[in-house]
N, C-alpha and C positions, 0 to 999 in steps of 0.2 A: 777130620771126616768131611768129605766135600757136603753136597748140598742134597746130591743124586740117592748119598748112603742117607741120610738123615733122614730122609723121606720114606725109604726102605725102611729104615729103625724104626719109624715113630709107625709106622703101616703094621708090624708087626706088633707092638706093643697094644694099638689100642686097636686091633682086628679091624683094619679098614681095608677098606680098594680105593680106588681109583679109576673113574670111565672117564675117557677121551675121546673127542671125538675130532675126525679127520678134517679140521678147519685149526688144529690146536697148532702152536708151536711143535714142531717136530720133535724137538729134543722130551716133550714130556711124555712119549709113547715111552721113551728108555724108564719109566718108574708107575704106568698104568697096566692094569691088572688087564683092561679092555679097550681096542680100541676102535671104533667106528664110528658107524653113520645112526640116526636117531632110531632106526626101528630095532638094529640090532642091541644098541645100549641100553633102548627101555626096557626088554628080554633080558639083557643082564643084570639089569638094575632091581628084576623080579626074580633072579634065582640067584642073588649073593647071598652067602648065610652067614657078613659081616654086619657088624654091630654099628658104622659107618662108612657112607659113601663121602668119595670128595670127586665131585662132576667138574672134570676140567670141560668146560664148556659155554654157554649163556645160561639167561638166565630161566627160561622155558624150560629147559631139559634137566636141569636140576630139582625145578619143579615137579614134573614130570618122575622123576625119580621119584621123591617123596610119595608122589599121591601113590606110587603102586607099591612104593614098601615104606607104607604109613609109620609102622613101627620103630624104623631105623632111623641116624639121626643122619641128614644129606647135608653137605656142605658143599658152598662154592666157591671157591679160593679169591676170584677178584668179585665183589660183588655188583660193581659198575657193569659187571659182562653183561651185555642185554641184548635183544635181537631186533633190530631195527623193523625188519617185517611183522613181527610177532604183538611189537606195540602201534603197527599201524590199527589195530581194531582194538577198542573193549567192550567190555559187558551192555551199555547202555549202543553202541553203536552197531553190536549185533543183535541187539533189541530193534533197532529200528530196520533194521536189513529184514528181518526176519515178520517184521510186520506189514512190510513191503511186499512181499512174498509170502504170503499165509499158506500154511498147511506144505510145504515142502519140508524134505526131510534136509538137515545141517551135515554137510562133511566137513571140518575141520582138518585143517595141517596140523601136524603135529608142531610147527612152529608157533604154537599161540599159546595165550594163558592159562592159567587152572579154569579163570573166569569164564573164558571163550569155550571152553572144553564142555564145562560143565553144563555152557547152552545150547549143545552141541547132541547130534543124533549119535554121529561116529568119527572118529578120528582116524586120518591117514597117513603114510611117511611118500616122499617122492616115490620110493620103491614099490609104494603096493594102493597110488589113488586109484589106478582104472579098477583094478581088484574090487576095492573098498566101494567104492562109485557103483559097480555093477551088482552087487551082495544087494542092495537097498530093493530090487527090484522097481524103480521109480523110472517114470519116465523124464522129470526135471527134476534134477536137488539145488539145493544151495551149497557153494564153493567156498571157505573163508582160510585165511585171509589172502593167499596168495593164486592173481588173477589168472597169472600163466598157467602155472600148473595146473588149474584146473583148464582154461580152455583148451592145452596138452590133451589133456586128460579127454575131455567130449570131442575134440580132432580123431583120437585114437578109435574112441568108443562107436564113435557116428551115431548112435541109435538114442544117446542118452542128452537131452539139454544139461549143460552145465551152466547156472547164473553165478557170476564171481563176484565177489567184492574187489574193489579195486588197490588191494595191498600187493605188495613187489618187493623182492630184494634187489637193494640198490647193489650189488656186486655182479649177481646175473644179468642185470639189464644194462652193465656195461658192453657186453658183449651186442655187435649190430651185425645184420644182415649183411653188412661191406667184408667183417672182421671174417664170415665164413669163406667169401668169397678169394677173397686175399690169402686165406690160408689152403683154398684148393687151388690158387695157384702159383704160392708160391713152394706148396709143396704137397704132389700131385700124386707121392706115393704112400703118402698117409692118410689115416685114417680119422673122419671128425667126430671127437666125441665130445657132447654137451649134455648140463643137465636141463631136468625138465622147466626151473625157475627162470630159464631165457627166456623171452620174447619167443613166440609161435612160430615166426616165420624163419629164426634162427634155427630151431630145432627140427621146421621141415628142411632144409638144406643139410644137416647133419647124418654121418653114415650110421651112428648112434645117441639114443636120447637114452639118461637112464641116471638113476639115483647117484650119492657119492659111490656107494660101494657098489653098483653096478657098472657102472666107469670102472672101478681097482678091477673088478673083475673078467669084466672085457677085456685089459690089457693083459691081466694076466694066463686068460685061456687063449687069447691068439694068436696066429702064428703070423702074424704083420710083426715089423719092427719098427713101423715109424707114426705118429699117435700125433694127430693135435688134443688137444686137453680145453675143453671150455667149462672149466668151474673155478673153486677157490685155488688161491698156491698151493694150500695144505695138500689137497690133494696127490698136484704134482712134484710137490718134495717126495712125498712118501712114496709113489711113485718110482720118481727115481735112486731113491735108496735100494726098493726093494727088485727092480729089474733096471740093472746099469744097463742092460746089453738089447734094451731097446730105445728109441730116440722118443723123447718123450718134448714136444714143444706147446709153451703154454700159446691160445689162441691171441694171446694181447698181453701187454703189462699188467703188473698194478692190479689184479685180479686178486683183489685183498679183505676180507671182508675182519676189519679193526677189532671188532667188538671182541671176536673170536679169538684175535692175538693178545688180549686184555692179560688171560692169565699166564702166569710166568712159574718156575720152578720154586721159586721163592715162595710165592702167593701159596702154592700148594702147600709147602712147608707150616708157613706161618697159619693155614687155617687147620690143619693138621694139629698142629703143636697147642696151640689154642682155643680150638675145636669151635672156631671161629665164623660168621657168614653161614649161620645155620638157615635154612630154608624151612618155614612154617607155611602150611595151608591150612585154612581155614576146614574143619571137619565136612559142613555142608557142601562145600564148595569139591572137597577133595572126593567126595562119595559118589558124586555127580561127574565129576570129570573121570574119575574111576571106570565109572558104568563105560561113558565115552570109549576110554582106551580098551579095555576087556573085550569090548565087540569085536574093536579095530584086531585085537592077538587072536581074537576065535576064528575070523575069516581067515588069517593069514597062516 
């Protein structure tokens, strides 16, 4: 029995799933129940009526899992996965952000901790911050952790101040203001699409800004056939799996974010079989980041 069926067998015996998300290894969509980008996985993470999750993913979203279905046991196959943005702030450092800034209301990315969550007013996914940002009715909030996206975010809005913390994915900010330019001419019948975690001025030059799955999506409702892609590979692997017969080119190399290639089919297996890398939050903690997330699914 290869490794693919093993994982099916033991998925079956002890009523698990599997959520992936689109930064994963390609190959481990062939054995997850779900697979996408953070808002839609934490919706699935809240309506599986399995006995265990295994989040092929970091270690946020695992998190993240657990707090909204407290009851269930979450596992993370490699437990090293972590999210390099996500640990740029903690508790004590959003303490001080926040005291800096009195009486404003906390958007949180959903990239961050139970911690960050929990000191948090609302939480948002790249897909739905302006959404989320404008529900507060506020005229300035606080942005954590990631800086882009939210000044994305007040670009769009115009009417609303966004004050950011200055956290960043080191994979997005590979991408420069040269790399759009090069890509409109070196290929002038495609279309550019980035996400919102680029630099600013990258994503004013883009014909599209927009979550992972608003990207899949784009490609897949339009009638272009020729696509630059400015996010993770995962993305544009899955991509080109799922539409050969459009040209899909990545906007630059090496547009790889590690942490997320961490877990492997194996790793899945072994926490599976083991029931291994179990994800614990703390009750106060998870009740609080709770409230967080709940807002964030009521507006959306």
């Amino acid at each position: 029995m290869n490794i693919k069926d093993k994982i099916l067998e033991l998925k079956r015996e002890k009523n698990a799933c599997i959520l992936a998300h689109c930064y994963q290894n390609i190959e481990i969509d062939e054995v997850a129940d779900y697979v996408g980008d953070s808002l839609y996985l934490s919706r699935m993470a809240s309506k599986t009526d399995t006995d265990i999750i295994v989040f092929a993913g970091v270690f946020f979203m695992a998190q993240t899992a657990k707090i909204i279905s407290p009851d269930k046991k979450v596992l993370l196959p490699n437990i090293n996965s972590g999210c390099v943005m996500a640990n740029m702030i903690n508790e004590e450092q959003l303490k001080e952000f926040k005291e800096k800034h009195p009486d404003l209301p906390v958007v949180c990315y959903i990239n961050s901790t139970a911690e960050v969550k929990a000191l948090s007013d609302i939480c948002c996914t790249s897909a739905n911050a302006e959404k989320i940002i404008k529900s507060l009715g506020a005229k300035e909030v606080l942005f954590v952790p990631d800086t882009h996206l939210g000044k994305w975010s007040e670009y769009k809005l115009q009417s609303i101040k966004v004050t950011t913390y200055p956290g960043f994915c080191p994979t997005h900010l590979k991408i420069t203001k040269e790399d759009v330019v090069n890509a409109r001419k070196n290929y002038p019948d495609a279309e550019i699409l980035v996400h919102p975690e680029c630099h600013i001025e990258v994503s004013k030059l883009a014909d599209f800004v927009g979550s992972t799955s608003g990207i899949m999506d784009y490609v897949k409702k339009s009638n272009k056939k020729s696509f630059v892609i400015g996010t993770e590979q995962g993305v544009i692997d899955r991509l080109k799996r799922d539409y050969s017969d459009k040209e899909l080119i990545p906007i630059k190399k090496d547009l790889v974010c590690f942490n997320m290639k961490f877990n492997t089919l194996e790793d899945i297996y072994e926490a599976l079989l083991h029931e291994q890398h179990e994800i614990i939050v703390e009750k106060e903690i998870a009740d609080k980041a709770r409230t967080c997330i709940q807002k964030m699914l009521e507006v959306t």
